[in-house]
Structure formats: structure tokens, C-alpha cells
N, C-alpha and C positions, 0 to 999 in steps of 0.2 A: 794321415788320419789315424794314424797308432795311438793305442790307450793304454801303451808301458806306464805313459811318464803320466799318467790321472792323479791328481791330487787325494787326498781324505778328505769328504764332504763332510761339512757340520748345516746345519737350520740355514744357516745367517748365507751361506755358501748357495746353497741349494734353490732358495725363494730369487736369488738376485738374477742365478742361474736360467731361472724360469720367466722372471723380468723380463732378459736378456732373449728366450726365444718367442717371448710374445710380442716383442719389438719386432722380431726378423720375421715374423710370420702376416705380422697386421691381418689384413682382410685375404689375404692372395691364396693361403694355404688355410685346409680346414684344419682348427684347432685340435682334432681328437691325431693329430699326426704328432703335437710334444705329450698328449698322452698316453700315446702309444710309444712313443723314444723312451720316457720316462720309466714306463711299466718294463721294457726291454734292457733297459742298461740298467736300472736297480736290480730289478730279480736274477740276472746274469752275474752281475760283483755280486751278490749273494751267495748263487751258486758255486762262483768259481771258490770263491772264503770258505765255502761246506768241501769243496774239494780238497782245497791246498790239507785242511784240519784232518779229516781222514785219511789223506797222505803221510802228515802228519804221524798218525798213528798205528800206521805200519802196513797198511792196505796196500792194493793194490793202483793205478792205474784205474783199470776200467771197473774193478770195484768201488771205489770214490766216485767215478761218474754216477753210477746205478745208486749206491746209496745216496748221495745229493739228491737224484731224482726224486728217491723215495722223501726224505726229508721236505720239499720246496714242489716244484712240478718237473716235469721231464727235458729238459735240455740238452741229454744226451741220447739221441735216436739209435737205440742198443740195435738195430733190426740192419739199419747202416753203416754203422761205427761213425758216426757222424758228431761232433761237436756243436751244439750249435745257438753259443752262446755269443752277445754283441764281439766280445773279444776277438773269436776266432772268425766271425763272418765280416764285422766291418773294419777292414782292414786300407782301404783306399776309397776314393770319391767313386768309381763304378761300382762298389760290391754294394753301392745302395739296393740295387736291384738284387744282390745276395741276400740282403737282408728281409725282401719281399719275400722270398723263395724261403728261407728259414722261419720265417714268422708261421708261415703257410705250412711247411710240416711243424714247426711246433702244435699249431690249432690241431693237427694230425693225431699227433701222439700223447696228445691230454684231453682228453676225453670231455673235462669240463671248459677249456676252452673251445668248443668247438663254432661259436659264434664268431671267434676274431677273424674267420674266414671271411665272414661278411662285411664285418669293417674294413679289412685289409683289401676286398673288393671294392666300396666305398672308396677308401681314400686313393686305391690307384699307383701304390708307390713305383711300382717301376714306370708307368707311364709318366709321372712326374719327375721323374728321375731322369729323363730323354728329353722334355720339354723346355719352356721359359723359365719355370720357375725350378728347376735343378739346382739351380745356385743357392737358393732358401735352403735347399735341401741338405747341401752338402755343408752349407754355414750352419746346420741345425748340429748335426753328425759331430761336428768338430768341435761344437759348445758343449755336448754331452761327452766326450773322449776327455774332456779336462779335468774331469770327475770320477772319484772311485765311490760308489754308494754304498759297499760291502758292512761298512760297521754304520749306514745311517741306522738310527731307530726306526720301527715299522710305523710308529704313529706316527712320526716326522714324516714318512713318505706320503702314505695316510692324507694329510695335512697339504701337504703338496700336490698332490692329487683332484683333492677338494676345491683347494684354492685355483687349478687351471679351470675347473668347472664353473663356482663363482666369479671369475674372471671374466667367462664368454657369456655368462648370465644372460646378461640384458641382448648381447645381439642373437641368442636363439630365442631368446622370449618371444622376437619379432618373426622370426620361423615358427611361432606354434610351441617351442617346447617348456615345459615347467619346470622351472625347477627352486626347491624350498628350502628357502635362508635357513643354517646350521641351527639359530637359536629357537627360532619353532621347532626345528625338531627336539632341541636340547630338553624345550620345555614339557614337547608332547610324551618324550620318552621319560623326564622326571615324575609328570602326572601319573604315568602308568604304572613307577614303581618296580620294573619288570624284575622278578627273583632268578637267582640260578636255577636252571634244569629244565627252564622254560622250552617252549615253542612257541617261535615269535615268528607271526606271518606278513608280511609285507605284498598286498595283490596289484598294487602299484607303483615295483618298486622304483625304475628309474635307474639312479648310476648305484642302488644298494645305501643310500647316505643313512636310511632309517635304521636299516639293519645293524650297518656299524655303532652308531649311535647307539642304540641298545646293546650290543657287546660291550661297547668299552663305559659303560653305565653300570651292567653289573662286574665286570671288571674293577673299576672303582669299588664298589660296594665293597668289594674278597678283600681290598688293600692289595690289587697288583696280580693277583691267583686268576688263570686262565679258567672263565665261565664256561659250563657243561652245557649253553646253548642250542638250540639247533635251529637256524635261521632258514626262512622259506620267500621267497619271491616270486613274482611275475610281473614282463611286462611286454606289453604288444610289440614294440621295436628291438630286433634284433641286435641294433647297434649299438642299443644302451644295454642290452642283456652282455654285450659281449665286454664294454664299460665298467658296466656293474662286477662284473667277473674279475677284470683286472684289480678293482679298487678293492676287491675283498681278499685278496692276492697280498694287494700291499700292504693291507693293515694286518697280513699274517694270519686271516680268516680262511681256513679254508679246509680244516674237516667236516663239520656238519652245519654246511651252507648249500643250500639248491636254489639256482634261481629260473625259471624257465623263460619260454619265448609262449606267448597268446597271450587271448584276448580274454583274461580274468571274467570278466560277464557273459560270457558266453560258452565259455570252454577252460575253466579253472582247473588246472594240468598239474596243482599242487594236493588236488581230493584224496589221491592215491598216497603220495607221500605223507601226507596228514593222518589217512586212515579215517578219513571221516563219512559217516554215515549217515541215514535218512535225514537226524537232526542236525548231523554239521558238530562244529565245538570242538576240536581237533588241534587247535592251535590254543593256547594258555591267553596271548594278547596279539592284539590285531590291531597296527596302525598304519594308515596310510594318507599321501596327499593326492588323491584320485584327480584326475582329466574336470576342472566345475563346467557345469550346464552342457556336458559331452551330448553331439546328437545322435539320433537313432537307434535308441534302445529304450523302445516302446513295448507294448503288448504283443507285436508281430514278431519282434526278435526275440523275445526274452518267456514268450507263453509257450514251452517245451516239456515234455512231459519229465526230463531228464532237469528241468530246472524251476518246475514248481514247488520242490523243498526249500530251494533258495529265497524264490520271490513271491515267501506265503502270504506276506502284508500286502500284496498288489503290486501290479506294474507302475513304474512311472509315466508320464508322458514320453514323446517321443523326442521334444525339443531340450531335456535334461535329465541326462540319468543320475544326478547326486544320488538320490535315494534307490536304486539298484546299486549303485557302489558300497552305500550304509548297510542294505538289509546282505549283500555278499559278505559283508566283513561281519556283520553280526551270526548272521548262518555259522561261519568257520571259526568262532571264536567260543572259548570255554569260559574265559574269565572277564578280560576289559577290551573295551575299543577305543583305540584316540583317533578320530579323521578329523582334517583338514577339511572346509568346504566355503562356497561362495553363502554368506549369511543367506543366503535367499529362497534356501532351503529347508529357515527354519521359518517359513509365515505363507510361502506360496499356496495358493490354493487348490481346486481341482483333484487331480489323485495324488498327489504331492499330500494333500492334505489328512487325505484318507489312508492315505500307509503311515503319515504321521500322527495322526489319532491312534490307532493301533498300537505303536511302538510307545508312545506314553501312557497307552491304559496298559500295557505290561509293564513298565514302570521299570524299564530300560535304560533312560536316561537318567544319568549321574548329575552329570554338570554340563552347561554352556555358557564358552568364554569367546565374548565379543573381544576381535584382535584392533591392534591398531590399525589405521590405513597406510598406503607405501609401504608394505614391510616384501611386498612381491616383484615380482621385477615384471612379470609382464600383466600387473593389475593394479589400478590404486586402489582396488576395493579391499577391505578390512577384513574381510575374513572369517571365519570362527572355528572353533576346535570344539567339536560336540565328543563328551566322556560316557559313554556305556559301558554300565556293570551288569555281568548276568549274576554275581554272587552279593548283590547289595547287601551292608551288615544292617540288622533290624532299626539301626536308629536314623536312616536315609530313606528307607522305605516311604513311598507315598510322598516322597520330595526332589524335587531339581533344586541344585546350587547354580544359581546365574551370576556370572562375574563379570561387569564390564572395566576392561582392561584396554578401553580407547585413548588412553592418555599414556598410556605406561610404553614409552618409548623415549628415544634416543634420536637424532640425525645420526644416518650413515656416515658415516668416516672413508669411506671412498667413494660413494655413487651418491651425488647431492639432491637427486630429486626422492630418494628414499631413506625412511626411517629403519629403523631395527631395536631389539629386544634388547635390552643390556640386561647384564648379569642379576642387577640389583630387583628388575620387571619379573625377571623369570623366576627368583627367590618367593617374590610377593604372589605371585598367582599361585605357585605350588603351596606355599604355608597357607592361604587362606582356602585354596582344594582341599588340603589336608586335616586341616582342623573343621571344615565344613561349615564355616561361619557368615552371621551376615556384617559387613562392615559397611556405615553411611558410605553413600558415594560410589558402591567399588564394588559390594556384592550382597545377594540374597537368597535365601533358602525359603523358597518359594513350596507352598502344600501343591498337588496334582489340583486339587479342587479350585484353584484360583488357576491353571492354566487352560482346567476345561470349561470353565465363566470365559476364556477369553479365546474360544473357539481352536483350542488350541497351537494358539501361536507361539514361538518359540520366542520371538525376537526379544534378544538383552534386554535393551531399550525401554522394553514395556513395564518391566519388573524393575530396575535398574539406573538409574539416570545419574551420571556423573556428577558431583560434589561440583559448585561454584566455589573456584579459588576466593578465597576471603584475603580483603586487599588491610593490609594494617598499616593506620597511616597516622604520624605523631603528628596531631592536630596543632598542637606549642611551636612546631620549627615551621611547618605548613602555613601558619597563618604570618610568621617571621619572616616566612620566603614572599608572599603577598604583600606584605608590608614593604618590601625591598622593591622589587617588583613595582607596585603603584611610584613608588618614591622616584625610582629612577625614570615613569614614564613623564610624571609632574616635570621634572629635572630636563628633561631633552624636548617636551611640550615648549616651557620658558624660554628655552634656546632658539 
């Protein structure tokens, strides 16, 4: 199991690479075990390429380790004189359980890693490393030792990263977890525009996919220039905080990125790092794909004296907090909000209704874009992306843009009972955002005073109704083809 003889990985090398361990693993092994090998053997060939260079350069030995640390995260345990990078721990099929043990003090001595303790507890590896399924384990080892990752690109890993995620999609959707196709977010973070120097908060975040997303948005914008960002997250499960941490690792993210572990509606653990006060507004843009119709966060959880600045519009019921997830991200936002939510959020009645009255007589809401259906893996319901601007320019004032974008899709190209966004969908919803226009069919720039005639109901639909394809039909060859047609039935009638 020596990784002397590791080849130079390129894209083409790397996806087949990952092919190749989601074969070996099928159902038997949890999938965050090639996430974790991956995150382990890239950022190690990293390390050790920052070392050889420094070496290089006339340093020292254990100066090169320490300065690598400094550059990347800590791999070198200065306190032990310990190495403890894939190279020098996985060295044969037993030091699997070496590599438990170094993983473990790595979580130690990186301060921001300190969740991968929890996964690495989760997935168990030395006890599967003594078990039936050791063999997967060690066939996993062996497929990543054929590999040097040191000169991949960080977006490339990034990428690969992402894709083991979308990968396990659909079988954790059936566990409960969510997780949101690349191209919604592509589009949510287009809508938003985000500038350099921002604070972009994420209270949902998951494996961090939004956040990156917004990095490498304004990234693009510089022409390639690393963004003065400073990314904020939370989410309840530890496992994906420790996820999330990796994935922002690999995309090279990782000076001013916080992501924590709680329960965002209850205990928002990002106030203090935001520095925000009575009224909240702390973060520049606020997007997220929140938990739809999550229960038990009613008036009994959420009426706290510590959290009536947040939920000044009213509680929601108890059987769906979408709109506690909305007015938390409106509280903490300075400029725009883009969430993700189950359309049903925008017409339900009851107190649902009455926090939503509220938020359209402040005149909050930008825009609402009806999504396709199937674009989720664990919903065929369509979706919508409601846009809140607290700095509306005067010519939007006193109006909603409704866009129904139910048509604007594609069949997935690998999961056939789902649709997705192509490039060409996501172009069209953002140039008609941006120009703030109404187009037959597709969109409308609706007055406030027609939405409060209609009790204020959100839903697209009402405002909106999609264009009937118009069928064109050359009546001269149509009535040729009837003419052929009756002839030939006269002709085999005869017979």
C-alpha cells in the first residue's frame, strides 16, 4: 500500500478514480468514508508539495513542516514531532486504523476542524477496519495510493467533492437529508449579485455548497483575483458542519470562513461574529435552502425574550416554520435575501398569513420565482426562490416581480425521474430579474395594491400563467398528407 509510485492526477483521472470507489462501497460502507479518504490524501499531496518547495528553498526540515502548516492546516503535530500526513501513516493494510488515530489528532490540532471528531466517530474506521467489510477498506486505501493530488486544482477537488455528494443524493433524501442541485444555487447566487467585501451568511448551510458558490461568483467577477469575503454558516448536524469544513478546505476557502454546529432558530451562534444588534442586518446577503414545513417551532419555542427581535412579524405555526427561517434570515441581513422554500409558504393561511401580510406591507419582497417540478431529490414539488431587498431602488418600490419559470428546464442527464436547470433557464430568470420586466407568459411586475385585493397571496400562478405553446402547422402539406392518407385507406378498403 506504498504511495512512492502515485501517479499525477488530472479531472479525467480523478472522477473515474471516485467512479471506481463508489462501486467498491455500493450500500455496505457510508459514503462520507471516500469523502473523508479524499479530503485526507488531497490536502496531504498538498502539504507534502508546500514542503518539498520550502525545502527547496533552503529551510530547514521541521521549518518546512511548520510553515506548510501555516500555509494549508496543521499536519505536522509540532508538540510531538509527529508527521501525520496519508504518506507517512498509511503505509500497509493495518495502519488503516493508524489513520483513525491521526485523523483524530489532526481534529486536535486544527482548531477549525474540530467536528471531524464526530464523523470519525460516526463512520467507525478502526472498527471497520477489524470487521467484514475491511476488505472495502483496504481496496479503498489502495485506489487512492495510485494517486498524487498535489498539483490538482482546488476547484477540480471542489468539484469532486460535490459530485460524491450529488452522487448519494437521492439515497440520503430517503434518510431525511436535503440537499440543493448546484444549478439553483448557481441561479440564487446570480440573483443576488453578491459584491466583493461582503458578508454572506448561510443559517442553513449543509456541506457549505452556497457559500462556495458565492466565493467563486465573485471570484469570477475579479477575472480570477481571490474575493475579500467573509463567509458565515450554521447547521444543526455536526456531521455536515464537519463536511462543510472539509469542502471549504478543498476549494482553498479557508481564512475568513466560520461555520458552526446549532439550531439557527433557536440559538443563532453566528450574532456575535456578525456583530449584530437589536435590529439584526449584520451580514450584506443572506441565502439559504432551510429544512420546508420543519415541525415544532411554534409560539412555545420561539416566544423568548432573547428572540423577539427576530420573530417581530409573529410566530409561525407549530406544523411549519418556513417563515421563522424567512424572518431569521431577514433579521440578519443588511441588503438581499435569496431562500429556497416549499411554494406553500407563499398562500397558506392562518399565522403564516399574518407574518406574511406584514412583510409585503414593508415592501420587502423583490421578486417570486415559481421553480420547475423534479429539480429535488427528495420532492417533486417545484419549489420557489422568494428575493428580499431591504435597499429597494425607488423604481421597485410598491412592487413584486413574479416570474413563472415552470417550464424552464431540462431532463437530468443522470437521474431520470428528475429535471434540472440548464445554463440557458438560469441566464433567462436572471436577465428578466434584472431588468425587472414583465414578459407574456413568463413574468409580471405586479403593484402591492393588486396583491393586497388578493388577500395577500403570493402564489405565481395567480399573477402569472404560462404561455400556451402555439402549434404552427403548414396547412398545404397537412391537407396532402390527408389526401394520401384517405387514398391509401380507399386502396386496402378495395382489396
Amino acid at each position: 500500500m506504498k504511495s512512492g509510485n502515485a501517479k499525477a492526477t488530472n479531472r479525467e483521472h480523478l472522477f473515474k478514480l471516485l467512479e471506481n470507489a463508489t462501486d467498491l462501497i455500493r450500500t455496505a460502507v457510508d459514503y462520507n468514508v471516500i469523502l473523508l479518504l479524499l479530503f485526507y490524501k488531497a490536502i496531504s499531496d498538498k502539504w507534502n508539495s508546500m514542503v518539498s518547495r520550502y525545502k527547496s528553498q533552503g529551510y530547514g526540515e521541521r521549518d518546512s513542516y511548520l510553515l506548510a502548516n501555516e500555509e494549508l492546516i496543521n499536519l505536522y503535530d509540532a508538540d510531538n514531532g509527529k508527521v501525520l500526513t496519508w504518506s507517512h501513516v498509511v503505509r500497509a493494510p493495518e495502519t488503516i486504523q493508524e489513520m483513525d488515530k491521526a485523523l483524530l489528532r489532526i481534529s486536535e490540532i486544527n482548531p477549525k476542524l474540530g467536528e471531524l471528531k464526530t464523523l470519525l466517530n460516526r463512520l467507525g474506521l478502526t472498527e471497520l477496519s477489524k470487521g467484514d467489510k475491511r476488505g472495502i477498506l483496504v481496496k479503498l486505501v489502495e485506489l487512492f495510493n495510485k494517486y498524487d493530488f498535489s498539483a490538482v486544482d482546488y476547484d477540480i477537488l471542489g468539484d469532486a467533492y460535490q459530485w460524491i455528494l450529488a452522487k448519494f443524493a437521492p439515497t440520503k433524501a430517503k434518510e431525511g437529508e436535503t440537499y440543493t442541485p448546484r444549478e439553483v444555487i448557481r441561479l440564487m447566487v446570480k440573483l443576488l449579485d453578491i459584491e466583493d467585501g461582503s458578508k454572506v451568511l448561510d443559517p442553513a448551510s449543509g456541506s457549505a455548497a452556497m457559500l462556495i458558490e458565492a466565493y467563486k461568483y465573485v471570484r469570477e467577477k475579479l477575472g480570477g483575483s481571490s474575493p475579500t469575503l467573509k463567509l458565515y454558516g450554521q447547521d444543526f448536524n455536526e456531521v455536515m458542519v464537519a463536511i462543510a469544513k472539509m469542502n471549504l478546505i478543498l476549494h482553498n476557502i479557508t481564512a475568513d470562513a466560520e461555520i458552526y454546529v446549532g439550531d439557527s432558530l433557536v440559538n443563532p451562534r453566528f450574532v456575535k461574529a456578525l456583530k449584530l444588534d437589536e435590529d439584526g442586518g449584520g451580514a450584506d446577503y443572506v441565502l439559504a435552502n432551510p429544512p420546508w414545513n420543519q415541525d415544532g417551532y411554534g409560539e412555545d419555542r420561539l416566544n423568548r425574550p432573547e428572540l423577539r427581535k427576530v420573530y417581530k412579524y409573529g410566530y409561525p405555526p407549530n406544523n411549519t416554520a418556513d417563515w421563522a427561517w424567512i424572518q431569521l434570515m431577514l433579521w440578519a441581513s443588511r441588503k438581499k435575501v435569496a431562500v429556497v422554500i416549499d411554494q406553500g409558504a407563499l398562500f397558506r393561511g392562518g399565522r403564516e398569513a399574518d407574518i406574511r401580510r406584514k412583510v409585503v406591507e414593508e415592501d420587502l419582497i423583490d421578486a417570486v420565482i415559481l421553480l420547475p417540478e423534479k429539480l429535488f431529490y427528495n420532492t417533486s414539488a417545484p419549489g420557489v426562490i422568494i428575493l428580499f431587498d431591504k435597499q429597494k431602488p425607488l423604481e421597485r418600490k410598491g412592487k413584486i416581480l413574479f416570474i413563472n419559470a415552470s417550464n424552464e428546464y431540462e431532463p437530468h442527464p443522470e437521474v431520470r425521474r428528475l429535471n434540472r436547470l440548464g445554463e440557458g433557464h438560469i441566464d433567462k430568470i436572471v436577465s428578466t430579474y434584472r431588468q425587472y420586466k414583465s414578459v407574456e407568459g413568463f413574468s409580471r411586475v405586479v403593484d402591492l395594491k393588486e396583491v393586497r385585493n388578493n388577500n395577500y397571496n403570493l402564489n405565481v400562478t395567480l399573477y402569472v400563467q404560462p404561455a400556451l405553446e402555439s402549434i404552427e402547422a403548414d396547412l398545404e402539406k397537412e391537407l396532402h398528407d390527408l389526401e394520401e392518407i384517405t387514398k391509401q385507406a380507399r386502396e386496402t378498403e378495395a382489396k
